[in-house]
N, C-alpha and C positions, 0 to 999 in steps of 0.2 A: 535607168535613173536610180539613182541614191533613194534608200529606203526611209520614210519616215524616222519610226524609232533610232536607224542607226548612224541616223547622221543629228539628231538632236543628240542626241548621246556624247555622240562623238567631240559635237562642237559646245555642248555643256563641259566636256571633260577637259577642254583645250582652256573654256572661259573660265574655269574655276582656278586653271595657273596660271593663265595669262589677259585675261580679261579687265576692263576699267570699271572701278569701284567707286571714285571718289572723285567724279566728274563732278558739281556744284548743283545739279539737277536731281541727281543722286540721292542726295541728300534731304533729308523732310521732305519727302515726295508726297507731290500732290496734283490733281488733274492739271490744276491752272500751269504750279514752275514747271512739271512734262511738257502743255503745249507751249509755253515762251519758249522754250529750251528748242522744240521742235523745229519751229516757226525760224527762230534765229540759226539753225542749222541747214533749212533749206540752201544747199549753194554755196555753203560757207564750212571753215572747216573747225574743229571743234576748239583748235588752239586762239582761231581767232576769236569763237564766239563767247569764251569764258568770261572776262572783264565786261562784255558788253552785258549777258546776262547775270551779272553778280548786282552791277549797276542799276539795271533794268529792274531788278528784285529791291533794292536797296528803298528805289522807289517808290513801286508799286508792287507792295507785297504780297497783296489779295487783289483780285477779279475788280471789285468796286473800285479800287485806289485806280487801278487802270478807265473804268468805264466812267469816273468820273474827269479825270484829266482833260486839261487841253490836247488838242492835237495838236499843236503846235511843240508841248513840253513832248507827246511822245515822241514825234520826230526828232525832237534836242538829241534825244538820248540813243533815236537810233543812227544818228549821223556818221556815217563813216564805214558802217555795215552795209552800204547798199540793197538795191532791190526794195523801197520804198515803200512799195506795194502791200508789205509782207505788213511794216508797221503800221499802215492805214486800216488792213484787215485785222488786225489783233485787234485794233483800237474799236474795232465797230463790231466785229463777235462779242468782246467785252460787252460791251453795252446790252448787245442781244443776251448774253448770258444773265446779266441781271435781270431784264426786263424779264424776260422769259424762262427761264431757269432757276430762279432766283440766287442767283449768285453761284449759284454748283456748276460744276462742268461735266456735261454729260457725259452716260457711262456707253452709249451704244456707238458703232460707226457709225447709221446715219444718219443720229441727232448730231453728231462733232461734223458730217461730211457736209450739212445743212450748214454749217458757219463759214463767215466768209473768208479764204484763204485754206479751207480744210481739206485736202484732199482725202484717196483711197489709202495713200500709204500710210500719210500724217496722223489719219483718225486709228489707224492699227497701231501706231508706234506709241499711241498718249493709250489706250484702255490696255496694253500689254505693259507699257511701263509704271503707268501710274494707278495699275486697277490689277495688274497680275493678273488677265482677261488673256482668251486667245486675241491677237493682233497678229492680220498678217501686212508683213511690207516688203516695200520693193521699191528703197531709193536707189541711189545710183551704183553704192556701194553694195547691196545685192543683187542687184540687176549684173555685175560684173562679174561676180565669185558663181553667180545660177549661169550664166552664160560659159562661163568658163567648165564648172565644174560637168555641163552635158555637148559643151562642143556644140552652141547654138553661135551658128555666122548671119549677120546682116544685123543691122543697127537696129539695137533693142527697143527705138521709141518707136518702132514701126506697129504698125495695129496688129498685125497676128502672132510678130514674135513678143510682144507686151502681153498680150493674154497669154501666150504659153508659160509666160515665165511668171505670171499669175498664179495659172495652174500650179507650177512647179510650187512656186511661193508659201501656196495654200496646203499642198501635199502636205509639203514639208515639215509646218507649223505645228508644233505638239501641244497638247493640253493641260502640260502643268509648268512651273517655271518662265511661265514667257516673258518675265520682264528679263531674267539673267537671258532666256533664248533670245531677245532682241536685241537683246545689247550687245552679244556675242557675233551675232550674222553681220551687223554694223561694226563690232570691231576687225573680226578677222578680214572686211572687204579692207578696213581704211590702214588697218597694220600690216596683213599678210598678203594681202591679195588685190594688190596696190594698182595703179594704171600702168607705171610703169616699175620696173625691176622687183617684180612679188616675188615674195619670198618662198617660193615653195617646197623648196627643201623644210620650211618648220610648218609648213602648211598638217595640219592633220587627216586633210582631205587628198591628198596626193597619191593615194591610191588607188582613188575612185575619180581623180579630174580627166576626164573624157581630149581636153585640151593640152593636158600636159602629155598625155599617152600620144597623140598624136602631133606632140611638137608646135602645139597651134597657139600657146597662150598669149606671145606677144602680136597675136593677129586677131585676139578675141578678148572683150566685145567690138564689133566691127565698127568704128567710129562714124560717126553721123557725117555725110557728107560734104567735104568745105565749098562755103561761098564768099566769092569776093567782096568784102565788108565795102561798101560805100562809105565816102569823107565825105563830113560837111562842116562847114566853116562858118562862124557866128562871128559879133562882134558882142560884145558889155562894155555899160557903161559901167564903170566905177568912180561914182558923184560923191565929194565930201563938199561938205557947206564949211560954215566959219565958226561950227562949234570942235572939226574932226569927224563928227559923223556922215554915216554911212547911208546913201539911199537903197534901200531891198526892195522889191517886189516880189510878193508871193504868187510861187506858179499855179496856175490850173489843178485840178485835185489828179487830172488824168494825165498820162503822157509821162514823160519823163522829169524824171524828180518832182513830182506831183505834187502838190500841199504844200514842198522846202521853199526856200526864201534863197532870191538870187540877186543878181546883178539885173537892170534894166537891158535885154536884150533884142539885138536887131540882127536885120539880116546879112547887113554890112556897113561900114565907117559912113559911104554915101549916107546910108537910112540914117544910122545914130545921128549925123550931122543936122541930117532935113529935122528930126524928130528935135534937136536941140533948139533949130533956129524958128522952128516954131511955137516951140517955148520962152520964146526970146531971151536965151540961152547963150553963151558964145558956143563958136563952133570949134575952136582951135583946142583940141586934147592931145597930150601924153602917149603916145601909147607904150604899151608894157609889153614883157614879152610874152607871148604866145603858149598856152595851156594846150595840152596833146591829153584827150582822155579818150579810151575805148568802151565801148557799151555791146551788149552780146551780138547784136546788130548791123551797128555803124561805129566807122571810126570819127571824134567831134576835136573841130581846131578852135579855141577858145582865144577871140583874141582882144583881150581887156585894152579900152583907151580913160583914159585920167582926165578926172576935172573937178576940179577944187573953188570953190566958189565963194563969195563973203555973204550968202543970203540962204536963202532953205526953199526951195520952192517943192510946192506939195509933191509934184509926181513928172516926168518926164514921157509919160504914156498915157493914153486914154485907155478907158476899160483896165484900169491895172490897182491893185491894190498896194499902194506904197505907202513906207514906213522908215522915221531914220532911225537909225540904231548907232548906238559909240560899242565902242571896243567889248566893253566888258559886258554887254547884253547877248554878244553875238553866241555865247554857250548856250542861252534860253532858250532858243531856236532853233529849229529844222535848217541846215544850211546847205546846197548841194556840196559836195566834198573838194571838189577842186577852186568854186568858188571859197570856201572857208579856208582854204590854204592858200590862195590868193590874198585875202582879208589880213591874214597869219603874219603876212611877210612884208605888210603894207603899212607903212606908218602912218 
């Protein structure tokens, strides 16, 4: 296995020519924009996350401006980012952070691994970048370049190959420079040491890749095994009254798109119907055409039917919390995404 010293060394040497400096996080570093930074990279890749947290900064500059907000303005703003989850947890450590913290973001892992959303790697990645602390991590882009770099086969989320490559992680991790060491081990995975077609001819490591010596790299890390994704098929209402507006109902906080603001949904045309004419509603809708979205899970068939109406009636569901909104509100809002591109293209 690759030695401490000479592989910090080596991939300091690499980041100091080829390394990202002037990422937006970067920049006026501080606990808080490290963890938004973080939080909105989970899953997501850095080209997409730029505008989202420039914006997200633009708003909420400090801790407080976030643990005060609505949860509703915070999901406005993370709309289109998915994984939902992430912005309900930022929004509610925020708070804890004030309450408890007094607005500072702590400097150890398991005061950060105590907030919610905070992982092992997440809390190494905020006190090494934003505290030049040692941090060790091990997202997915290390977890590829460690597996690769010692010729470790079977799927990395497994329990004993996640702790080896822990170990490795931990080994590896040097005592000075961690914030350029972190940014380095995450850059060479997402530049050099790609998923597919890594670059290893400019690799600096290719000397020492246990995977490349034995021909194994497009075989390594061994991907997690596929499952036949299940469909399921919904229906939405999409209700305008006689101003133009729009009826929403806010989802559940849990579950998918949790907290966002949707369409009145059923489980098919049948329900929507029964659900209208119990409203004493008409029954005869529009329908539109059919939204195709994928979820890590399931595959979802969205199938929006139209009804325009000369009156407003409060809600179309029991147990639901609804609300109309015209056009130009629907920014202020959590929206689910395919639902607001729906909205988008709807006069």
């Amino acid at each position: 296995m690759t030695t401490n010293s000479s592989f910090s060394e080596q991939l300091l040497t690499w980041f100091d020519q080829h390394g990202r400096y002037h990422l937006p996080w970067q920049q006026n570093r501080t606990g808080y924009r490290v963890w938004v930074s973080e939080i909105m990279l989970q899953q997501t890749q850095v080209v997409t996350v730029i505008p989202y947290f420039e914006r997200f900064m633009e708003r909420f500059p400090a801790v407080k401006d976030l643990a005060q907000a609505d949860i509703d303005e915070v999901l406005s703003m993370w709309t289109g980012l998915g994984y939902y989850t992430r912005a309900r947890n930022l929004h509610a450590s925020a708070i804890t952070i004030v309450e408890q913290h007094q607005a500072n973001m702590p400097k150890d892992v398991e005061a950060l691994i105590a907030l919610k959303g905070i992982g092992r790697s997440t809390a190494g990645a905020i006190i090494s970048q934003a505290y030049n602390l040692p941090g060790v991590i091990l997202d997915g882009n290390v977890k590829r370049l460690l597996t690769r770099l010692n010729a470790i086969e079977g799927w990395p989320s497994q329990s004993q190959i996640d702790k080896q490559l822990w170990h490795i992680a931990t080994q590896l991790t040097p005592d000075q420079r961690n914030a350029d060491y972190t940014q380095a081990i995450m850059d060479i995975g997402a530049t050099i040491c790609k998923p597919k077609q890594p670059l290893c001819v400019a690799c600096p490591m290719q000397g020492q890749c246990l995977a490349l010596a034995q021909d194994k790299v497009a075989l390594i890390p061994t991907p997690k095994p596929k499952k036949v994704l299940p469909h399921k098929t919904i229906s939405v209402l999409l209700l305008k009254n006689q101003y133009g507006q729009t009826l929403l109902e806010q989802r559940p906080s849990k579950g998918i798109w949790g907290g966002l603001w949707s369409l009145p949904e059923f489980s098919d045309l049948k329900a929507l119907q029964t659900q209208l004419a119990l409203n004493g509603l008409p029954t005869k809708t529009k329908p539109l055409a059919p939204i195709k979205h994928i979820f890590s899970h399931y595959k979802l068939t969205i199938e929006p039917h139209m009804l325009v109406l000369n009156s407003s009636p409060h809600k179309v569901a029991e147990n639901s919390k609804s609300q109309w909104y015209d056009n130009q509100q629907l920014h202020t809002i959590g929206l689910a995404t395919p639902i607001k591109k729906l909205l988008e293209k709807t006069p």
